[in-house]
C-alpha positions in Angstrom: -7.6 -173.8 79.0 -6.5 -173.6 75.0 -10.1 -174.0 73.9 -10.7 -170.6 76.5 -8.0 -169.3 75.1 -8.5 -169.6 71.9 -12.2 -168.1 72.2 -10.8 -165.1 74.2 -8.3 -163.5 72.3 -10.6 -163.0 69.1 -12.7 -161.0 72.2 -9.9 -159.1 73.5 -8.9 -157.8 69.8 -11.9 -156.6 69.2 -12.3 -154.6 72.6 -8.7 -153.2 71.5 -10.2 -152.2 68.0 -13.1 -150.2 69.6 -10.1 -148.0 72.3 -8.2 -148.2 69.6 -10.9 -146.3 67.3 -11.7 -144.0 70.3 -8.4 -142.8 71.1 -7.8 -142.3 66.7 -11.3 -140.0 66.4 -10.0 -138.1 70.0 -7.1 -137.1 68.9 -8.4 -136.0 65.5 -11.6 -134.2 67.2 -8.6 -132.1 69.3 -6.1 -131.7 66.7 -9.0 -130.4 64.1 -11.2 -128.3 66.5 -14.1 -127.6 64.4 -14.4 -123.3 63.6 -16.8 -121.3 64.7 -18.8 -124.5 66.7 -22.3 -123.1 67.5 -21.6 -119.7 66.4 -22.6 -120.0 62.7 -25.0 -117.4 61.4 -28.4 -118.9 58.9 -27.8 -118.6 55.5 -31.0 -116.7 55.1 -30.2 -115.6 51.7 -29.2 -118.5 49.4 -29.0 -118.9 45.9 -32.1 -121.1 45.9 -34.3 -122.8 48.6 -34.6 -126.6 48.1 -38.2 -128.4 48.7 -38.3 -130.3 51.8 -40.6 -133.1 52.9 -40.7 -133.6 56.3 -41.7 -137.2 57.2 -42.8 -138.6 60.4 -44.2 -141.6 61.1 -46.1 -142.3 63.7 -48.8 -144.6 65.4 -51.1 -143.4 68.3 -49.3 -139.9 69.0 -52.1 -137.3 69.2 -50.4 -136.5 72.8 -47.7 -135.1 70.4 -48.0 -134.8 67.4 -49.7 -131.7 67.1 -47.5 -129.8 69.0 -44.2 -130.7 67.2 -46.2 -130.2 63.3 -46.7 -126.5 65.0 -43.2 -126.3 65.9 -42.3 -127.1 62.1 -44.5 -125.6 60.3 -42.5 -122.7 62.4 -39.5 -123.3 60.9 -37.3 -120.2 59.6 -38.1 -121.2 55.6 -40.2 -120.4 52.9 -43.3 -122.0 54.0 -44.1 -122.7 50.5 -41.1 -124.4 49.8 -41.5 -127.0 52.7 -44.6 -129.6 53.8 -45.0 -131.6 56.9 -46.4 -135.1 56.2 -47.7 -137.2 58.9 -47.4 -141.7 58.4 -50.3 -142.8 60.4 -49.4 -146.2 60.3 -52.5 -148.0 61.9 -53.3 -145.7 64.5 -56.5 -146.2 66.3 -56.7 -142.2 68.2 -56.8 -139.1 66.6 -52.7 -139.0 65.3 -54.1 -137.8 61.9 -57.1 -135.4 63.0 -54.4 -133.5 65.4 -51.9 -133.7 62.2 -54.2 -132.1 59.7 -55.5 -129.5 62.3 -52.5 -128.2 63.2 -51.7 -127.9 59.3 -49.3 -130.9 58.5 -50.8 -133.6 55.1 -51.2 -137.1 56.5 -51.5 -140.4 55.0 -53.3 -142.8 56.8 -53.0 -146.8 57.0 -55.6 -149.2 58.8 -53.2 -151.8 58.5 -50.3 -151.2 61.0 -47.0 -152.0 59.7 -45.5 -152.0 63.2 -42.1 -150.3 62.6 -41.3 -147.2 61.7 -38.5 -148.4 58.7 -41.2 -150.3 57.4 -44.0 -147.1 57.6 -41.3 -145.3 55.6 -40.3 -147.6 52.9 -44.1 -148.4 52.5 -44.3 -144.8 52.0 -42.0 -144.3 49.5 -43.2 -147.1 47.4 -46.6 -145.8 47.5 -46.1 -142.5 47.3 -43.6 -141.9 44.6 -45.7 -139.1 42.4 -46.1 -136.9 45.3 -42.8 -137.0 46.4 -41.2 -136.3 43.2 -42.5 -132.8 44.0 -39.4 -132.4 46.7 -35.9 -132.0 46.3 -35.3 -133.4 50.0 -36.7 -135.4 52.3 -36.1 -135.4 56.2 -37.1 -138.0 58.3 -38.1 -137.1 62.1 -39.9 -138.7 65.2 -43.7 -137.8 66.1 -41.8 -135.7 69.7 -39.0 -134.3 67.6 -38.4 -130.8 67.5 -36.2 -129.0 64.8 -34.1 -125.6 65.8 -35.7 -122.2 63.6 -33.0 -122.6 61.3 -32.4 -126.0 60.9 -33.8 -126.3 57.4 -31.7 -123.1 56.4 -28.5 -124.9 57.1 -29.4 -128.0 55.6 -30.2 -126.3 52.5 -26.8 -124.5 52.4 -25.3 -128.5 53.0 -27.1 -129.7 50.3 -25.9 -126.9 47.7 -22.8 -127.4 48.5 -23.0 -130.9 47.3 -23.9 -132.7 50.2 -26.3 -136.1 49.1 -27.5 -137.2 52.6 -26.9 -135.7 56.1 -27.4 -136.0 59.6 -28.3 -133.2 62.0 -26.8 -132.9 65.3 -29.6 -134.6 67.7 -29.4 -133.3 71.3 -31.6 -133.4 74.3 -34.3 -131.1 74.5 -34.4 -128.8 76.9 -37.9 -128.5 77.5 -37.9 -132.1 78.9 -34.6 -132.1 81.6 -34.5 -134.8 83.9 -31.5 -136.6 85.1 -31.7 -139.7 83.8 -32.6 -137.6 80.5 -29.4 -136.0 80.8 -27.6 -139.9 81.5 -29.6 -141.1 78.4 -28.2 -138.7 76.4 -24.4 -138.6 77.2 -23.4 -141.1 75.1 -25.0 -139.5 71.9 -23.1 -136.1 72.8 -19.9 -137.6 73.2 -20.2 -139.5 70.0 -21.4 -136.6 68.3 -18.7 -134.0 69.9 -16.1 -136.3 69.6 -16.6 -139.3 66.8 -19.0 -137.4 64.2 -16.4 -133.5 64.6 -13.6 -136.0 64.0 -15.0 -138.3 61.3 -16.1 -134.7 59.3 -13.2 -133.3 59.4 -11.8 -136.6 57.8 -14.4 -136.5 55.5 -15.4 -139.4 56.4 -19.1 -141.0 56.9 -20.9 -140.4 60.1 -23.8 -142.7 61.5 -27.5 -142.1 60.7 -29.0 -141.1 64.2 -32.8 -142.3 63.5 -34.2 -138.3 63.9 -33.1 -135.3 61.6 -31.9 -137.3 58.9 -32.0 -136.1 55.3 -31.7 -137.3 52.1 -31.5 -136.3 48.5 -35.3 -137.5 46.9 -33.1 -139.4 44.2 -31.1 -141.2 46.8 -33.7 -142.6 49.2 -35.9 -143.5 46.3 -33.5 -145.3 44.4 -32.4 -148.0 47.0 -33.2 -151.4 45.7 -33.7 -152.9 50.0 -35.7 -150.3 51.7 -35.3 -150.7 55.5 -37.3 -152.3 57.6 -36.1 -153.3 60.8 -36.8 -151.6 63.9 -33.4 -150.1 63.8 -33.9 -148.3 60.8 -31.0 -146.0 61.4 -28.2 -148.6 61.4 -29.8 -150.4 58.4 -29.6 -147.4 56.3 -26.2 -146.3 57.7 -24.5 -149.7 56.3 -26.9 -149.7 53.1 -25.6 -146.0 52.1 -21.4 -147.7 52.9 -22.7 -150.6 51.0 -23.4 -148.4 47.8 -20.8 -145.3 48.7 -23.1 -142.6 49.3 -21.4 -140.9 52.5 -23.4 -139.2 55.3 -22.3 -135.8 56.6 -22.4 -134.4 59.6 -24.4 -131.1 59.8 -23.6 -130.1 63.6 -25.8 -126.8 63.0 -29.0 -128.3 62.2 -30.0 -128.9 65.5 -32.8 -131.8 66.5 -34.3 -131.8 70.0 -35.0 -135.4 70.9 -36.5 -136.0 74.6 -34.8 -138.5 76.4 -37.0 -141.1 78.8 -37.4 -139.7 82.3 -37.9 -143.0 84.2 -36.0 -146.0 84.4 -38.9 -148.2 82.7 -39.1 -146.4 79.8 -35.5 -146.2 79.3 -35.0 -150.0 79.3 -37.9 -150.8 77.0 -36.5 -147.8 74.5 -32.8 -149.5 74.6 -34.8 -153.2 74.3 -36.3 -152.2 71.0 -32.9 -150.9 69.9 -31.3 -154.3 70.9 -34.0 -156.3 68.8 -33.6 -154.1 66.3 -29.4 -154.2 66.3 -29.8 -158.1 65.8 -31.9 -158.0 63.1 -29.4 -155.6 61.2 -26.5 -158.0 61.9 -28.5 -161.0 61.2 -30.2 -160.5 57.7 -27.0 -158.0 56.9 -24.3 -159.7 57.7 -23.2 -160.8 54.4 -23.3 -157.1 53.4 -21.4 -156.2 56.4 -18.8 -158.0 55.4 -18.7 -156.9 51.7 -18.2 -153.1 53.3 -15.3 -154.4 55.9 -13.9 -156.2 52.7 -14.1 -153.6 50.0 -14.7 -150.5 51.6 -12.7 -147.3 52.3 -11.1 -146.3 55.7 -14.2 -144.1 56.6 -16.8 -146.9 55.6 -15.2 -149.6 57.5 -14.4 -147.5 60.9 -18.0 -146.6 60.6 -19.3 -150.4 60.4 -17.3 -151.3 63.4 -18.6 -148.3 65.4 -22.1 -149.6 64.6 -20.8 -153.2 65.5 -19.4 -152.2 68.7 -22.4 -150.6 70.3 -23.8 -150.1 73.3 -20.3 -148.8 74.4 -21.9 -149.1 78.1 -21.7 -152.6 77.9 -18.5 -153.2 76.3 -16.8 -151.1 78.9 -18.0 -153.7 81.5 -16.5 -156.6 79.4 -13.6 -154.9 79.6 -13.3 -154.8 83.1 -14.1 -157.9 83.2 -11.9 -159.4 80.9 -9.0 -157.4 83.1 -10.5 -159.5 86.0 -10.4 -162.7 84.5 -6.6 -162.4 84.3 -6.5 -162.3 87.5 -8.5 -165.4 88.0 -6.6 -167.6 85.3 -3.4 -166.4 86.5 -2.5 -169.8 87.7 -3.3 -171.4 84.1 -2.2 -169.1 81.8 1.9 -168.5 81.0 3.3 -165.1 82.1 4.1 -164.2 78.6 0.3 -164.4 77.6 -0.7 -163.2 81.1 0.8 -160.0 80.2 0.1 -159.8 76.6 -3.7 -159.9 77.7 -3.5 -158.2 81.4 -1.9 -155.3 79.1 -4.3 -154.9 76.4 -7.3 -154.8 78.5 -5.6 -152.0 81.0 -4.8 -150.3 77.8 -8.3 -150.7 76.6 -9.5 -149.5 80.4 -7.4 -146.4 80.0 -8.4 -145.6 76.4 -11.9 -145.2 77.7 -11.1 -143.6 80.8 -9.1 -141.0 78.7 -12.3 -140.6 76.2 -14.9 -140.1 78.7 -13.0 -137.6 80.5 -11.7 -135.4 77.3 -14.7 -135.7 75.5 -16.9 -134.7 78.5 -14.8 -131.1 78.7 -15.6 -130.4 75.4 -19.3 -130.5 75.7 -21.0 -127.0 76.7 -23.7 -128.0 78.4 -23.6 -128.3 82.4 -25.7 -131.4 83.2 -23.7 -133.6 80.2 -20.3 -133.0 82.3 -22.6 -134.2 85.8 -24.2 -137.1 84.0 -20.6 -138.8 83.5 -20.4 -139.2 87.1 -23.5 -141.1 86.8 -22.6 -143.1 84.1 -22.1 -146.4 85.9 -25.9 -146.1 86.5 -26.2 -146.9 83.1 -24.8 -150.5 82.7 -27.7 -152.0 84.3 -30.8 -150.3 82.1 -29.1 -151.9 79.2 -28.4 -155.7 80.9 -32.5 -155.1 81.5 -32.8 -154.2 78.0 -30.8 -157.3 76.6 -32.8 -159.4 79.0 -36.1 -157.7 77.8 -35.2 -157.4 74.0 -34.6 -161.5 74.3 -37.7 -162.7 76.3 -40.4 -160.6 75.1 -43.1 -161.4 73.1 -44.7 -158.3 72.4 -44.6 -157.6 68.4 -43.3 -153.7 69.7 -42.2 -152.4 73.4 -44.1 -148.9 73.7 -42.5 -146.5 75.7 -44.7 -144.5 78.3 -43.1 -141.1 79.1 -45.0 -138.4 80.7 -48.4 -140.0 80.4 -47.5 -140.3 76.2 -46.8 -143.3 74.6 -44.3 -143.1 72.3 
């Protein structure tokens, strides 16, 4: 019983760091309400427009690609001061044909390098000379689609100083389905909550994979360029590791399309497992170095990454609140209650953040899906279960007939 013991209290501090975090960034996301939230007008007239690469990598997505490099090369910007480049990392169908038709550069591979960090920092190292011909460079997913004025208001960020920043990624609307709208709770709430809160901190805020953006200098001067398949944590704790905060740029707007079926869904959240590991197991060292020597900001940030999916960590929770139950006849009152309280206090702490933070999102179906949102512990047991046992070098995702 002392050796279970002993193994479940390091557990049950950490579940009481992650309410602990939630409740913190909740009360600072209501206390600091940000000003003016979605009512921001484009800074259409600026000083100076920045250069902007926009980079997507992709392999075997001429069911998309063609209609998001005509969305951006829409964009509300000089047209001569931005360029969409395609990363047609081994693809075997027409990615770079529908690229170059529908007016975006692409650079092709035969070779695949099989994730997208990998595509990117491959890029980068290759491509140095025509890069240095852009001020900033934004990396985005072969289905994303940016708002009209999304490059305006990143421009404007990066005057005012900013070095890298992420924009605000929310469902898109041209793709609504309800597990769509379950998929993408969790992102909201982090965003509306966590990322509102951590800016008005000023502290770092999470790298979200899509609508990312980086100073040229900064991206091309890392000495590890990622390459795991969860490129977005990787560079998230390399940017704390050297002090080069993220900010949160809420009105640069990224539509992302969720996964409409339940299939889909688990092998998207299995890829994200496989690549969360990876981070955590060639990183970990580093990891530590930021918990050890980094600020306030850098080290809430790493345990926010640590502590994910917070689907499943809800369930160990409750389950650690039902184990006290069980052990009630081996364990002393005194540490009965010390444990039975911190896991009901853990409980409530989530209870409270879900329910908040679901009022302050403006959009209909994110307030329904929370009702649904049990739903969502199983899709990501399947997608531990899958992320361990399969042996395919990378799950594709079928959505709507497209693999992504």
């Amino acid at each position: 019983m002392r050796i279970l013991l002993f193994c479940f209290l390091p557990l049950w501090a950490v579940l009481l760091v992650d309410s602990g975090l939630k409740l913190f960034l909740l009360g600072v996301r209501l206390w600091r309400r940000p000003d003016q939230q979605g009512k921001a007008e484009a800074p259409t007239s600026p000083p100076h427009f920045l250069s902007f690469a926009l980079l997507i990598p992709a392999h075997n997505e001429e069911g998309v690609i063609g209609e998001t490099v005509r969305q951006l090369r829409a964009l509300h910007y000089p047209s001569a001061q931005f360029a969409v480049i395609v990363i047609a990392d081994g693809c075997t169908d027409h990615t770079a044909r529908q690229a170059r038709e529908n007016g975006a550069s692409c650079v092709l591979w035969a070779e695949q390098t099989g994730r997208k960090g990998r595509a990117l920092s491959r890029f980068l190292a290759l491509e140095r000379e025509r890069l240095n011909a852009f001020d900033v460079m934004v990396v985005c997913d072969a289905d994303t689609r940016l708002h009209a004025d999304a490059l305006l208001f990143l421009n404007q960020a990066f005057l005012s100083g900013m070095q890298v920043g992420q924009g605000r990624v929310v469902s898109d609307p041209q793709s609504p389905s309800p597990l769509g709208a379950l998929m993408a709770l969790s992102e909201a709430l982090s965003q509306e909550v966590d990322d509102f809160a951590r800016k008005a901190l000023g502290w770092p805020v999470p790298l979200r994979g899509t609508g990312m953006a980086f100073r040229r200098e900064i991206l091309q001067g890392f000495g590890v360029l990622p390459h795991t398949r969860a490129e977005d944590m990787e560079l998230s704790l390399l940017l704390c590791l050297y002090r080069v905060p993220v900010t949160f740029v809420p009105e640069a707007i990224v539509y992302d399309p969720k996964p409409t079926d339940v299939s889909a869904a688990t092998k998207q959240r299995a890829r994200w497992f496989q690549g969360h590991w990876a981070v955590m197991r060639q990183y970990w060292q580093d990891i530590l170095t930021v918990l050890r020597k980094g600020n306030v900001g850098e080290r809430a940030l790493i345990c926010s990454l640590l502590l994910r999916p917070r689907t499943l960590f809800i369930g160990v929770k409750a389950t650690v609140l039902l184990g006290c139950f069980f052990l009630t006849a081996g364990l002393s009152p005194g540490i009965l209650l010390f444990v039975g309280t911190g896991a009901s206090f853990a409980l409530l702490a989530d209870l409270i953040y879900y329910l908040i933070g679901s009022a302050l999102l403006t959009g209909r179906d994110n307030r329904r899906a929370l009702w649904r949102f049990a739903l969502y512990l199983p899709i990501w047991l399947g997608a531990m279960v899958l992320s361990v046992f399969s042996t395919k070098r990378w799950l594709r995702v079928r959505d709507r007939g497209v693999e992504r």
